[in-house]
GUZADREN-141326 format. One record per atom (N, C-alpha, C): atom name; x, y, z. Coordinates in steps of 0.2 Angstrom, whole numbers, plus 5000, padded with zeros to 4 digits. Last residue first. Layout:
REM residues N
> CA|X|Y|Z
...
***
This chain:
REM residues 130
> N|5091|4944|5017
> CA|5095|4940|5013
> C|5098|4941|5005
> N|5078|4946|5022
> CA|5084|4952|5022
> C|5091|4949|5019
> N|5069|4937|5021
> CA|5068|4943|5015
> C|5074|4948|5013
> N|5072|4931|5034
> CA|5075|4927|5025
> C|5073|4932|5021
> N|5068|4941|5044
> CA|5077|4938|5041
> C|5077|4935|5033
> N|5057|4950|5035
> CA|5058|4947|5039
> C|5066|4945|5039
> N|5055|4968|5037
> CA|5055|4965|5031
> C|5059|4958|5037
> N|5037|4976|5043
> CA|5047|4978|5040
> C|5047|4972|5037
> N|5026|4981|5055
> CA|5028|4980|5047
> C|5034|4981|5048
> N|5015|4974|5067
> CA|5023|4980|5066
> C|5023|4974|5060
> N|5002|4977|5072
> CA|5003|4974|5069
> C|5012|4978|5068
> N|4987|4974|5085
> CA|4992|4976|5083
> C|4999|4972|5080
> N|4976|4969|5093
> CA|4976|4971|5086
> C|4981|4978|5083
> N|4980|4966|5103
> CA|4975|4960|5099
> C|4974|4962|5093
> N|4984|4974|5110
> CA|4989|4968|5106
> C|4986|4964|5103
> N|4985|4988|5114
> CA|4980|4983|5112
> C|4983|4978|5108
> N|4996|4999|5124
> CA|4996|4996|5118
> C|4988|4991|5117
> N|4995|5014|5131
> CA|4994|5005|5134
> C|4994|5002|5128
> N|5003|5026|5136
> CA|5001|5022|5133
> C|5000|5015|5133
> N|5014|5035|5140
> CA|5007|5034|5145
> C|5002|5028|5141
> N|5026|5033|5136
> CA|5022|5038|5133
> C|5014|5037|5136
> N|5035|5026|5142
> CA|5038|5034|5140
> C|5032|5039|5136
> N|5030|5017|5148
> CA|5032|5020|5152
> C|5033|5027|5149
> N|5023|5010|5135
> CA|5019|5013|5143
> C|5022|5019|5145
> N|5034|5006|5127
> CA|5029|5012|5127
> C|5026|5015|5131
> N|5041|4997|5137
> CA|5044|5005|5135
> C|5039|5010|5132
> N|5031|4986|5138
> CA|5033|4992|5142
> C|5038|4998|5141
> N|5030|4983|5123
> CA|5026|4987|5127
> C|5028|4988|5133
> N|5044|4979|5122
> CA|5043|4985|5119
> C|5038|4988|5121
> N|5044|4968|5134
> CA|5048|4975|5134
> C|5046|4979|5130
> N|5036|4960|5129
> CA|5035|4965|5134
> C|5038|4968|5136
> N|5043|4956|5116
> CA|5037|4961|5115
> C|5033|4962|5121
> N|5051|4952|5121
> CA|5053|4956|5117
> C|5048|4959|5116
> N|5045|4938|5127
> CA|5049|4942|5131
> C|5050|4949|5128
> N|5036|4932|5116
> CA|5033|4937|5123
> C|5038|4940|5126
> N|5042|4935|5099
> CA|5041|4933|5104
> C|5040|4935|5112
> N|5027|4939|5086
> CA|5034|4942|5093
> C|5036|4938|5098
> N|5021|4927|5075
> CA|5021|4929|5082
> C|5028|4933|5086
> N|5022|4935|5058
> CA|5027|4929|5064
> C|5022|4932|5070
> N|5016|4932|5042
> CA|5015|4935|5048
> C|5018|4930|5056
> N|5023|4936|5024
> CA|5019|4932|5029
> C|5022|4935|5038
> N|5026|4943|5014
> CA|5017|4943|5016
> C|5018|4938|5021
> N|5037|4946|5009
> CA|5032|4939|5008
> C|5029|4938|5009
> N|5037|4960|5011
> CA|5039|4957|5005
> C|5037|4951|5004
> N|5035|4963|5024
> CA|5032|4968|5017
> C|5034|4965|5011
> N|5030|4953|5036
> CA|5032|4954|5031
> C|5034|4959|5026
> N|5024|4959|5054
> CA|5022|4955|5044
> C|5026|4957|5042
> N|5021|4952|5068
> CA|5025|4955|5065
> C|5028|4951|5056
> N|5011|4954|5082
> CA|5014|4951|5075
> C|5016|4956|5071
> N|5011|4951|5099
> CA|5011|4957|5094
> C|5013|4953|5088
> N|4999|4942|5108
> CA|5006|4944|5107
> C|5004|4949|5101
> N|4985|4936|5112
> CA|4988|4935|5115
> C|4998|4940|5114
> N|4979|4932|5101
> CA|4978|4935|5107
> C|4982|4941|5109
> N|4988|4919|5097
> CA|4984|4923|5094
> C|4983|4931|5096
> N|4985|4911|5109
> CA|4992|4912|5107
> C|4992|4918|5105
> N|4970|4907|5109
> CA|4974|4912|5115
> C|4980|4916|5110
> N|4962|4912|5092
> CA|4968|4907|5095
> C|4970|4911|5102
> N|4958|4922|5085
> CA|4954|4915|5088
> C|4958|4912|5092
> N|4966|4927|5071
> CA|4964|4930|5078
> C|4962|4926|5083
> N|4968|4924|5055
> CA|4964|4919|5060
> C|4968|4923|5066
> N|4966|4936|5043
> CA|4972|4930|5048
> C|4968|4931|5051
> N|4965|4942|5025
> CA|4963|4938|5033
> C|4967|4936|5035
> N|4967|4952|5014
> CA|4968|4946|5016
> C|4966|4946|5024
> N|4959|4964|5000
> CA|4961|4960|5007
> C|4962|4954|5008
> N|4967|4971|4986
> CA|4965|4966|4989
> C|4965|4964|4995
> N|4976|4981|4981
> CA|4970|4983|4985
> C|4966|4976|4986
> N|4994|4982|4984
> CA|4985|4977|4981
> C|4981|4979|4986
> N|5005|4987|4989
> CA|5004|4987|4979
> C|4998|4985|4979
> N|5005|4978|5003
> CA|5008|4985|4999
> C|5007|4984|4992
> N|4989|4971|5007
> CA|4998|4969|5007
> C|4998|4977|5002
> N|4979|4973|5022
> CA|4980|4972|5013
> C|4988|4973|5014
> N|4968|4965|5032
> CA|4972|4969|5032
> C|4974|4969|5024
> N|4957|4961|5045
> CA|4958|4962|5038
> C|4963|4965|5037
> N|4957|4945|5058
> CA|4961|4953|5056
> C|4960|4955|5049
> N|4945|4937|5067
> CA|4951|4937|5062
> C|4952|4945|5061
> N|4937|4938|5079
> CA|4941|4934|5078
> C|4946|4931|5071
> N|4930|4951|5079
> CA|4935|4950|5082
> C|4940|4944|5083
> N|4917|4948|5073
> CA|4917|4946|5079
> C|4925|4947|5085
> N|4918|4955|5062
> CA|4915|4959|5068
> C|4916|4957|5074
> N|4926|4945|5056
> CA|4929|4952|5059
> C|4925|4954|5064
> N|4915|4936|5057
> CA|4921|4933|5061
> C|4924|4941|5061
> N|4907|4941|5045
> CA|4905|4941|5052
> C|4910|4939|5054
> N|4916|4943|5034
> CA|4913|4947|5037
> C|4910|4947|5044
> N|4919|4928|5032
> CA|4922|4933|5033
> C|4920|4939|5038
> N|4905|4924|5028
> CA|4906|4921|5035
> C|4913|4926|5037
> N|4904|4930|5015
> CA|4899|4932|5023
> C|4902|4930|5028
> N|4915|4922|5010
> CA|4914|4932|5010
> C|4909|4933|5018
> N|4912|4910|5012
> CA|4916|4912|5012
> C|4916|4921|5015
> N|4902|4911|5005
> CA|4898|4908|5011
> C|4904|4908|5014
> N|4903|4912|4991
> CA|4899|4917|4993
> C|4897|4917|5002
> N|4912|4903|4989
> CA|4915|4907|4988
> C|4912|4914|4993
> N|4907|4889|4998
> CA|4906|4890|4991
> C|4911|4899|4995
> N|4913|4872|5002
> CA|4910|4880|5004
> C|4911|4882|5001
> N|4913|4861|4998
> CA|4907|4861|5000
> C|4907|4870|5002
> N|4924|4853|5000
> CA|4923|4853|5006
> C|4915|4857|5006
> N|4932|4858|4990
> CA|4931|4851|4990
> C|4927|4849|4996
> N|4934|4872|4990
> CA|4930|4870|4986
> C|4927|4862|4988
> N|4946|4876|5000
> CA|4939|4874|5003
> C|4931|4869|4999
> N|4954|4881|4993
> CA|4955|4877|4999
> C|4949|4872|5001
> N|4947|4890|4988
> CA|4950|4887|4984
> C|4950|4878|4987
> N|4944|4901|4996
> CA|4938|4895|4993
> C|4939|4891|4991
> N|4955|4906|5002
> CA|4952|4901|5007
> C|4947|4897|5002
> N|4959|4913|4989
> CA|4963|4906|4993
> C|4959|4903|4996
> N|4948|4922|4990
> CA|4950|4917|4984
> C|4952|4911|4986
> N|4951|4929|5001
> CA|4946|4926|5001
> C|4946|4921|4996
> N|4968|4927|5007
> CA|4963|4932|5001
> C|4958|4925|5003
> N|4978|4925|5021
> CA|4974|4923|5016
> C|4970|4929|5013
> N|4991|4925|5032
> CA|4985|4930|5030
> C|4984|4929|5021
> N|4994|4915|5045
> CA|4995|4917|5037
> C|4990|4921|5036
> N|4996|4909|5056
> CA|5002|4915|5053
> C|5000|4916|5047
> N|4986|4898|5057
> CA|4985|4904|5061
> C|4991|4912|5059
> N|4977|4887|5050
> CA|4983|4894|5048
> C|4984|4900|5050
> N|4968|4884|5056
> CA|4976|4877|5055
> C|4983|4879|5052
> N|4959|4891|5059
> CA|4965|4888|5064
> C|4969|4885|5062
> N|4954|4890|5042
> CA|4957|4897|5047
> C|4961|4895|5056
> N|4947|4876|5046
> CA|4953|4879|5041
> C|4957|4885|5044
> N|4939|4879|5057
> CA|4943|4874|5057
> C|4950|4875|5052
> N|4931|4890|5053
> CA|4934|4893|5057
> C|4940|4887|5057
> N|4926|4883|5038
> CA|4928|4887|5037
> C|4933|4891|5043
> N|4918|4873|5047
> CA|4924|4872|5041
> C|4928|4877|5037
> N|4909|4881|5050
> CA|4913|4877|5056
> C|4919|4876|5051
> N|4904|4885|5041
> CA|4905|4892|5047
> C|4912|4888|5050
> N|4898|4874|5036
> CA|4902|4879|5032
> C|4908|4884|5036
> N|4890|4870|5045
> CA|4894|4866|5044
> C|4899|4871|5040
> N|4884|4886|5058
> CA|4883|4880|5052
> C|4889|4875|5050
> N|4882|4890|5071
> CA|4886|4886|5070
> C|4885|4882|5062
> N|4875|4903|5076
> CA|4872|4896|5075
> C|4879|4895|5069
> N|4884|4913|5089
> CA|4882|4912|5083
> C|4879|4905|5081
> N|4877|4918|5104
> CA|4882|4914|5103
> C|4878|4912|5095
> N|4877|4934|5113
> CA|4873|4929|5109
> C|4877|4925|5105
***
């Protein structure tokens, strides 16, 4: 059943596309969003539907019990393994070659089929290891 599309929903998923490596607080996105009419509360809800729909990820940064969101939506998105930060907080797509390899070494060694739609490898990126 296909959702009723309001202006907020839509200005809300079009923001969240245009940041598909980032994982945002709800705060952030209202901030962003303030000029545009979507209010804090229509933010929160609209969050919560789009996880269930699968099309963002909740997840929390190390030290803060505060969630952040990433835009899922995307083939690309989909489509690969990402890999976060633990220090800046920010989220790279794996590249395909490197992450068909790891998921095939998992298969093979361990009968397991990874979900890459929702899977996330933690460590610390090149600029953090600096």
């Amino acid at each position: 059943m296909a959702k009723y599309m309001t202006k907020q929903r839509k200005t809300l998923l079009g923001y969240l596309g245009a940041h598909p490596d980032e994982a945002l607080c709800a705060q952030e996105i209202a901030a962003a969003l303030e000029g545009e009419g979507v209010s804090l509360s229509a933010v929160y809800r609209n969050l919560a539907e789009l996880e269930s729909e699968g099309r963002i990820r909740r997840m929390s940064r190390e030290g803060s019990r505060e969630a952040y969101y990433q835009f899922t939506g995307s083939d690309a998105c989909r489509d690969c393994l990402h890999l976060k930060c633990k220090k800046c907080g920010r989220t790279f797509h794996m590249d395909s070659t490197g992450a068909a390899q790891l998921l095939g070494v998992v298969e093979k060694a361990e009968g397991f089929a990874v979900d890459k739609s929702d899977t996330v490898l933690y460590g610390v990126c090149e600029i953090c290891q600096d």
